[in-house]
N, C-alpha and C positions, 0 to 999 in steps of 0.2 A: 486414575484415568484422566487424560487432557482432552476436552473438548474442542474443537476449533469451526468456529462459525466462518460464515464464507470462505469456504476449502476448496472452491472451485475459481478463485481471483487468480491473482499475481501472488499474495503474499500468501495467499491460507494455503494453496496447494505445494508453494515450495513448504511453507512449515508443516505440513504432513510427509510430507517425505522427508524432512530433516528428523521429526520426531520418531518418524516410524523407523527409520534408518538409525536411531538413537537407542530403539530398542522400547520405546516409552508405549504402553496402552493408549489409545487413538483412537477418536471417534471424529469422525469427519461431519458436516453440516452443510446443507446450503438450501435452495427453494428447488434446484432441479438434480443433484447431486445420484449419479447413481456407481452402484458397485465396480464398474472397467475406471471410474474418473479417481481412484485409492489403489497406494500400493496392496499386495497382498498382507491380512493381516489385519489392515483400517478396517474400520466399522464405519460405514456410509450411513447414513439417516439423514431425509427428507425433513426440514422444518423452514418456517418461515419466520423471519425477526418480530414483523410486524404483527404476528401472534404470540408472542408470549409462550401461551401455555402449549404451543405446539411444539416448545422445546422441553418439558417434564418429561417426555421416558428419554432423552437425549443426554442430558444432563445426571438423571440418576446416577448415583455412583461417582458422577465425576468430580475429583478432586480442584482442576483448575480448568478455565477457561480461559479462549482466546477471542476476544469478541470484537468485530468486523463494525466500522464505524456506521454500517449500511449504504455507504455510496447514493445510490439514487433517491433511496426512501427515508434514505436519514433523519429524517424530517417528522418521518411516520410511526417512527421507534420511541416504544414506551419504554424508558431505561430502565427506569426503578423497579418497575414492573419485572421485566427480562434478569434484572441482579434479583428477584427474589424468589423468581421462579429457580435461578440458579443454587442459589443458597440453599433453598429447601432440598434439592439434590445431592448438595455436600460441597461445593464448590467453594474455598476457603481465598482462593488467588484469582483474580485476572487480570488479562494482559490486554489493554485498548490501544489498539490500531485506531491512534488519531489524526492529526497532521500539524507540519509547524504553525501553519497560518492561522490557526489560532492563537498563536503569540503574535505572529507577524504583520495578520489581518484584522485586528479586532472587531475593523468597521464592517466587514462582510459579513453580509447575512446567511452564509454558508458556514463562514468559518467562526468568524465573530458572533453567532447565532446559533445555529445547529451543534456545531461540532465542540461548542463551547459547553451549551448544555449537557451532552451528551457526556464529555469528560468529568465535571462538575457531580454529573448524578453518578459515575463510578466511584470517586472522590467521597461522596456522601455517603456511600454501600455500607460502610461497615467490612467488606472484605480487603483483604488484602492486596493492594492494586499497583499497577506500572504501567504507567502511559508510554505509546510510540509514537513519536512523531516527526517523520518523516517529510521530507520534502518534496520536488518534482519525481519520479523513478524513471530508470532506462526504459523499464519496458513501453512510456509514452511513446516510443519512436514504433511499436506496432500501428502505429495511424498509417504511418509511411510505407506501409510492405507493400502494399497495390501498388504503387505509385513505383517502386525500386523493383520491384517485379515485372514490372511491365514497359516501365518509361525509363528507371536508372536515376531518376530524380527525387530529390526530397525539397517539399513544398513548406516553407516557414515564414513567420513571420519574425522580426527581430534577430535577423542572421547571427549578429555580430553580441550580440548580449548571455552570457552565460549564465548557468547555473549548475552547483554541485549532485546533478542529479547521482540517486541511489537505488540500485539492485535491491530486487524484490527478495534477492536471494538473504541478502546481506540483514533484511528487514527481519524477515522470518528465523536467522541465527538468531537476531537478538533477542525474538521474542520465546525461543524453545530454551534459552537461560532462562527469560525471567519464569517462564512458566515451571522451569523443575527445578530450580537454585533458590535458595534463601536469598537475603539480601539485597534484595531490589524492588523489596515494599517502598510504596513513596516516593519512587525514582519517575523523574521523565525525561526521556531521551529523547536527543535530538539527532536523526538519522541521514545522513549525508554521503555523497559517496568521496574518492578523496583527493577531487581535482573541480574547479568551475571550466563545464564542459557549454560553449557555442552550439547551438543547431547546423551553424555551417563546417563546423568539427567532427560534428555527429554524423552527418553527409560522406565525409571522409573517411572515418571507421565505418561504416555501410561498405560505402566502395570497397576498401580494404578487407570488409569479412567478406562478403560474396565475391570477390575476387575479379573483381570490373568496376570503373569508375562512376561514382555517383554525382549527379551534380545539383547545385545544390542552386533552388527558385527562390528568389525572397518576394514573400507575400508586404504587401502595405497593410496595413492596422484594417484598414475598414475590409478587405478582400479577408483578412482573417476572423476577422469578427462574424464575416457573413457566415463563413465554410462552421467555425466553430456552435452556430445557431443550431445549426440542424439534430446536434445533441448535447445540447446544454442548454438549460435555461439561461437566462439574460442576467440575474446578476453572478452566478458563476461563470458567464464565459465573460462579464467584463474584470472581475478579479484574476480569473488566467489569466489575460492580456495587461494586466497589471502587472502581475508578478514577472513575465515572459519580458516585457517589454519597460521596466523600471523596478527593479527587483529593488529591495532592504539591504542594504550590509549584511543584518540577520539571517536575508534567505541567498546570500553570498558566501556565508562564513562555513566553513569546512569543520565537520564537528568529529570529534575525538572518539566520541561516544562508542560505535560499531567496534573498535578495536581493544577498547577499555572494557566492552562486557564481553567481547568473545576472545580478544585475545589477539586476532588479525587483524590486517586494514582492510576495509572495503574496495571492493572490487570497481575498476574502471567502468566507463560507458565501451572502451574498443574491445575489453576483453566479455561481455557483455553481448555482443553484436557479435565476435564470432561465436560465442558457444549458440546464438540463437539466430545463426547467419539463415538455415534453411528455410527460415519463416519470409528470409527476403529474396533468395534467388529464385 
């Protein structure tokens, strides 16, 4: 059986459905998670990260885990704890959903901090483990649906500056390899999608999938820093506008990885925007 924590995101719901679609035992996870949010088949269960032990009958049985970097509370997560609650359940493999900016960002107290820890204490587990670490993904441009729904506009900052953003889809292949496949103990991948895509690009694929022209607003630094306050704390939204606005070579570079462990290339941001055009007309 494969566990998968946060099965109600971007990446844990599409790798239920790739796993379950796979044929694999499946038990889905999250804090509000219920029976219609799982194909037919998943096993839904109710836990929360930030308890530990309220994932022991979740894990029983289960051979591998997918374990969700916790987003908000990330902060709040007892690793060591949660890998040992796992182990005791039989859990031999898992798979961290981390991010690049742990390489990229050191100095962030998110990424350089949290997320550093967080990968460090799988690292330490004793199980057998493989980091994901992904970069911006398409589905950020869900900020944009109001606004393309309603106005035909997408509001950014930093029009003209790209990034290889990656498909949530494309994340979640990679991680139902590592979770049922040998060979990719000790591995960390860097996950990309296979082109550096503009916001004022992204504007354009909008138009093109909803099938009317989008146009595209450029925000100034401090009007986006304001809009991005309202859910973000302050030194994560000044590391966005970092990355957004003066990206690394590293978080530029178009990585191999996606195609090397499944086999294909990674899917674009246009073709992305039409399979999920209804969310914007």
């Amino acid at each position: 059986m494969i566990v998968v924590t946060g099965a109600t995101g971007n990446v844990g719901r599409e790798l239920v459905r790739t796993l379950a679609a796979s044929g694999a035992e499946v038990t889905a996870t999250s804090r509000r998670i219920a029976e219609g949010d799982v194909p037919d088949g998943v096993l839904s269960r109710r836990a929360e990260l930030t308890d530990p032990d309220s994932l022991k009958p979740v894990v029983d049985g289960a051979e591998a885990l997918f374990l969700h970097d916790g987003g908000p509370v990330a902060h709040l997560l007892d690793v060591p704890r949660l890998l040992e609650v796992a182990e005791a359940g039989g859990v031999r493999r898992v798979v961290l959903l981390s991010s690049l900016g742990v390489v990229t960002r050191p100095e962030s107290a998110s990424h350089g901090g949290t997320a550093r820890a967080i990968q460090e204490a799988v690292q330490r587990s004793g199980l057998a483990w493989t980091l994901l670490r992904p970069g911006a993904f398409h589905s950020n441009a869900f900020q944009w649906a109001d606004s393309v729904r309603e106005q035909r506009t997408v509001a950014a900052p930093f029009g003209d500056v790209g990034l290889p953003t990656v498909d949530p889809a494309d994340i979640a292949a990679v991680a139902a390899v590592a979770l049922r496949e040998d060979g990719h103990a000790g591995e960390a991948y860097e996950l990309t999608g296979p082109a550096v895509v503009t916001p004022r690009q992204q504007a354009l694929d909008l138009g093109e999938a909803v099938g009317e022209p989008v146009r595209f607003v450029e925000l100034g630094r401090d009007e986006a820093r304001a809009r991005l306050l309202h859910f973000m704390p302050e030194p994560v939204v000044d590391t966005t506008l970092a990355v957004l606005g003066t990206p690394t070579p590293a978080e530029q570079r178009i990585s191999p990885d996606i195609e090397r462990v499944t086999g294909r290339a990674p899917g674009t941001f246009a073709e992305w925007a039409r399979r999920n055009a209804e969310a914007f007309r």
